[in-house]
C-alpha positions in Angstrom: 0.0 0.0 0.0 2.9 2.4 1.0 4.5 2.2 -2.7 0.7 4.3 -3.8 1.7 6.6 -1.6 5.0 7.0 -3.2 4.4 7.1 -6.6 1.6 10.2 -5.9 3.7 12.1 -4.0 7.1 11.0 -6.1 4.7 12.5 -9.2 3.6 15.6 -7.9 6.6 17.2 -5.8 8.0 17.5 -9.3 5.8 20.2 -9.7 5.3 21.3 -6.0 9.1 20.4 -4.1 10.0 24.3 -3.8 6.8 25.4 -3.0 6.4 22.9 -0.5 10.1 23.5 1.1 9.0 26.9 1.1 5.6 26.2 3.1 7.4 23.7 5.3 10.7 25.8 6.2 9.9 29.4 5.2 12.5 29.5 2.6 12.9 32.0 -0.4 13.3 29.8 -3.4 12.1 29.8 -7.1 12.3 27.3 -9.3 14.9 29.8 -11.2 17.3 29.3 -8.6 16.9 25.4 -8.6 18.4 22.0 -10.8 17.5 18.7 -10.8 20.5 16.5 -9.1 20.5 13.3 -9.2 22.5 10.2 -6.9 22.5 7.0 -8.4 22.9 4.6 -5.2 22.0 1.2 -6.5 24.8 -0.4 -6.3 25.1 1.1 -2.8 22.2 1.0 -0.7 18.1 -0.6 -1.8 16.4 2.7 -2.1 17.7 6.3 -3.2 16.4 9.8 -1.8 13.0 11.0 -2.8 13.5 14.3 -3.7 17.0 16.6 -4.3 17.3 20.5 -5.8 20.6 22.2 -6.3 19.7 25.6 -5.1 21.5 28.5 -6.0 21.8 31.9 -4.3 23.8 34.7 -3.1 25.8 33.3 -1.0 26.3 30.1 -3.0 25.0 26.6 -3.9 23.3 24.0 -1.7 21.6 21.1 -2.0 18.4 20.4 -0.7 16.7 17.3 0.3 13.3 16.1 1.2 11.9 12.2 2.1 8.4 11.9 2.5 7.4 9.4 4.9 3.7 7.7 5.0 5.0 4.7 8.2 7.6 5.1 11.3 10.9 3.9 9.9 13.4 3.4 12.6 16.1 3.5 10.0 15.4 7.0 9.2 18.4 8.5 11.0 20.9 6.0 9.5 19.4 6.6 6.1 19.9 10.3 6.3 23.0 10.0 7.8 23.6 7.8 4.6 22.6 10.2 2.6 24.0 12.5 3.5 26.9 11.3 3.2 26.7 10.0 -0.3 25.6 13.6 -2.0 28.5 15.3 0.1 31.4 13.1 -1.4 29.3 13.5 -4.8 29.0 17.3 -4.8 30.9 18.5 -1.5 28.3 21.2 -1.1 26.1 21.8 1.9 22.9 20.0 2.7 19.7 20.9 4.1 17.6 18.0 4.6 14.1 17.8 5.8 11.9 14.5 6.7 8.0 15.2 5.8 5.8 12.7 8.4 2.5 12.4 6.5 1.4 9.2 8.1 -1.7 7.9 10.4 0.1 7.1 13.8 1.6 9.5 16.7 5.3 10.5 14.4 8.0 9.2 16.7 11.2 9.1 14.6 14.9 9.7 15.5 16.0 12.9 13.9 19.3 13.3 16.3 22.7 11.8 16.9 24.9 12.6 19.1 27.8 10.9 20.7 31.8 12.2 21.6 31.4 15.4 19.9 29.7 14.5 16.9 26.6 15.7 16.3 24.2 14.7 13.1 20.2 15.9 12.5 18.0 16.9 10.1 14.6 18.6 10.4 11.9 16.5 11.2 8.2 17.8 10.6 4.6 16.1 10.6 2.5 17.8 8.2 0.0 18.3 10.9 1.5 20.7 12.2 0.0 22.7 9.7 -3.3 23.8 9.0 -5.5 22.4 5.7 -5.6 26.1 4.7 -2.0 26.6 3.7 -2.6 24.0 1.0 -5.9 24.6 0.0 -4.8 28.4 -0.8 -2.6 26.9 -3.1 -2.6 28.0 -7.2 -0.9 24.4 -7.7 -3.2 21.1 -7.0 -0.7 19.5 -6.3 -0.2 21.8 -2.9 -4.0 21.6 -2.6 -4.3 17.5 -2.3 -1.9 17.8 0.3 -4.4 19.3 2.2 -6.4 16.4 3.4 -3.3 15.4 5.8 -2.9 18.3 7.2 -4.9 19.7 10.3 -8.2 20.4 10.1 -8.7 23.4 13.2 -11.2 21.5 14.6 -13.3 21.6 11.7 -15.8 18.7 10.2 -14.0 16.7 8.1 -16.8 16.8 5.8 -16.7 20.8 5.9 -13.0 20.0 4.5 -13.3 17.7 2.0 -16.0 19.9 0.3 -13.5 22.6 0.1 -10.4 21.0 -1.4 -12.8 19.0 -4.2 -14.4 23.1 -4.1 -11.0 24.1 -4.9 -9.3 21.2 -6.8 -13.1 21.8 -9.8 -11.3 25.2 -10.0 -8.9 24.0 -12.2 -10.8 21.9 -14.5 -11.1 24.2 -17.2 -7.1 24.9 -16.9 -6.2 21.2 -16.7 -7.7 18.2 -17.8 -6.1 16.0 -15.3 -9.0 16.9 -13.0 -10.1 13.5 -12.4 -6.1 12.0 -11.5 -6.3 14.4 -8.8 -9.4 13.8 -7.3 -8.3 9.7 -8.0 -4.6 10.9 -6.0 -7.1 12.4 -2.9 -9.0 9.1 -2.5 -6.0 7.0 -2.0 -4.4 9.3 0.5 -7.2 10.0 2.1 -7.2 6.1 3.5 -4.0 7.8 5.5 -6.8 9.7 7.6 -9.7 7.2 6.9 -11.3 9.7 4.9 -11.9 7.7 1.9 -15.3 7.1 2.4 -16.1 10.5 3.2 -14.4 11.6 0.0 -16.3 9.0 -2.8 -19.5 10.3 -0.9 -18.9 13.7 -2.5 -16.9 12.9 -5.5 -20.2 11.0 -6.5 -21.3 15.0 -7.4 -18.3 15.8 -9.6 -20.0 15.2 -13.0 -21.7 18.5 -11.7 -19.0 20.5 -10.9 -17.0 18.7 -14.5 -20.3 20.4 -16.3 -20.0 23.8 -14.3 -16.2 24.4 -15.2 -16.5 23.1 -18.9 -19.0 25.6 -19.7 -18.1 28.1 -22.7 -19.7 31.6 -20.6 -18.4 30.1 -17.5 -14.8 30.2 -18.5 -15.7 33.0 -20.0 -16.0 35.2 -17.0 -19.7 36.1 -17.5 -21.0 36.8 -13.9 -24.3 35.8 -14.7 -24.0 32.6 -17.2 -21.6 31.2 -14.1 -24.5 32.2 -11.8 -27.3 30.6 -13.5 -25.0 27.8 -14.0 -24.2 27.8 -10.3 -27.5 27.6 -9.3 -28.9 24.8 -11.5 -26.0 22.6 -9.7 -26.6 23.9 -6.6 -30.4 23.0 -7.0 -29.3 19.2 -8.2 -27.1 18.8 -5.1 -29.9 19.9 -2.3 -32.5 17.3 -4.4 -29.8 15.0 -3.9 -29.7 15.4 -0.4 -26.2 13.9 0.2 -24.4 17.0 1.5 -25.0 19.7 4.4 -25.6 23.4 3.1 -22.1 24.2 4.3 -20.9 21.3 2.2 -22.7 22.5 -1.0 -21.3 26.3 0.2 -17.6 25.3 0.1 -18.2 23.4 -3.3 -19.0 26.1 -5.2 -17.6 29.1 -3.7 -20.5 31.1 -2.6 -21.9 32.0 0.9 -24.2 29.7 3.0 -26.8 32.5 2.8 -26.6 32.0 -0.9 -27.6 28.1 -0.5 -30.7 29.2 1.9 -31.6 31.8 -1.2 -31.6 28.7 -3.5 -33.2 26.1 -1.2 -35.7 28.5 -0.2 -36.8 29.1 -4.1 -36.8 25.8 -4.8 -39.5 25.0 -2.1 -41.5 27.4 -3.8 -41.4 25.4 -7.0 
């Protein structure tokens, strides 16, 4: 199960790594200032490192490194220590190096050694330590998936899920991958035991597919995109399957706007 994990995250950190480093450590880095680097360890150790940038900047070059871990490994420090040593004798540059916890259980890995004077870490961080909305503010979806690991503020779960699928429909018209990203939030989703929660509304998307894909919609047209809106809207509280604050969070618009709808629609 752990290799799904992988290959989502492998796939879209291509896209996301700097932004992510820059979420995760409050560094100022643009994919201008970044290579590709690569360390080709198979003759040397079973699995190579997830994720390496050369960064350049002002006062030099350095090489940054991220592993994202779904399980506990309690070979994590020797790894990086590994690692770490492997890209130093390769490049001799500096190395920040960061482990990214997304996993279900209470994160309790080694990230320190230190013994006669030597001392070895890297930055350890559990991406609940951060809330849902720095991903879900996101322009990349990639960012935006990442948000159903993160914490929720005490919030529904429900309430969340409705707002990253909200957000993720956003970029339908822009990128017809849609559908692989709602696919990638299902299977890591089962790292929170969301996935339920998630095929209950994902049962809608056709809706929101419609919504996006029309002509005066991506258009900009205020009012097409409203009438559009609404005939959606009226679907889903028919339906029945999702609270008002659900359907809210969907498609952008206030709660009050829902009432407006539901309100009509009893009329009818």
């Amino acid at each position: 199960m752990a290799h799904e994990y992988d290959k989502i995250f492998k796939e879209n950190l291509e896209n996301a790594f700097l932004p992510l480093f820059a979420k995760l450590l409050g560094l100022d880095v643009s994919l201008e200032e970044a290579e590709n680097i690569t360390l080709d360890l198979q003759e040397t150790i079973e699995r190579s490192p997830d994720f390496l940038k050369l960064i350049m900047y002002e006062g030099g070059k350095y090489i940054l490194h991220l592993e994202i871990q779904s399980v506990n490994d309690t070979r994590m420090l020797g790894r990086m220590m590994l690692y770490t040593g492997l890209l130093y004798e390769k490049h001799k540059l500096p190395i920040r190096r960061v482990v990214l916890y997304v996993g279900k259980e209470p994160m309790n890995m080694v990230s320190r050694y230190e013994a006669f004077g030597d001392v070895f870490a890297y930055t350890l961080i559990d991406i609940r330590n951060f809330s849902y909305r720095d991903f879900v503010a996101s322009d990349l979806p990639e960012m935006v998936v990442l948000a159903i690991l993160a914490d929720f503020e005490k919030r529904e779960a429900t309430e969340i899920i409705a707002e990253i699928v909200g957000k993720l429909s956003q970029f339908v018209a822009q990128d017809g991958r849609y559908k692989k990203y709602i696919r990638q939030l299902e299977i890591i989703s089962r790292l929170r035991n969301l996935e339920p929660e998630i095929l209950k509304l994902t049962k809608t998307m056709p809706l929101l597919i419609d919504i996006t894909q029309d002509r005066l919609y991506k258009q900009g047209k205020i009012d097409a995109i409203t009438e559009v809106q609404t005939e959606a809207i009226e679907k889903l509280l028919k339906q029945k399957k999702l609270s008002l604050q659900e359907i809210a969070d969907v498609f952008s618009v206030s709660v009050d706007d829902v009432k407006d709808i539901q309100a009509n629609l009893k009329k009818q």
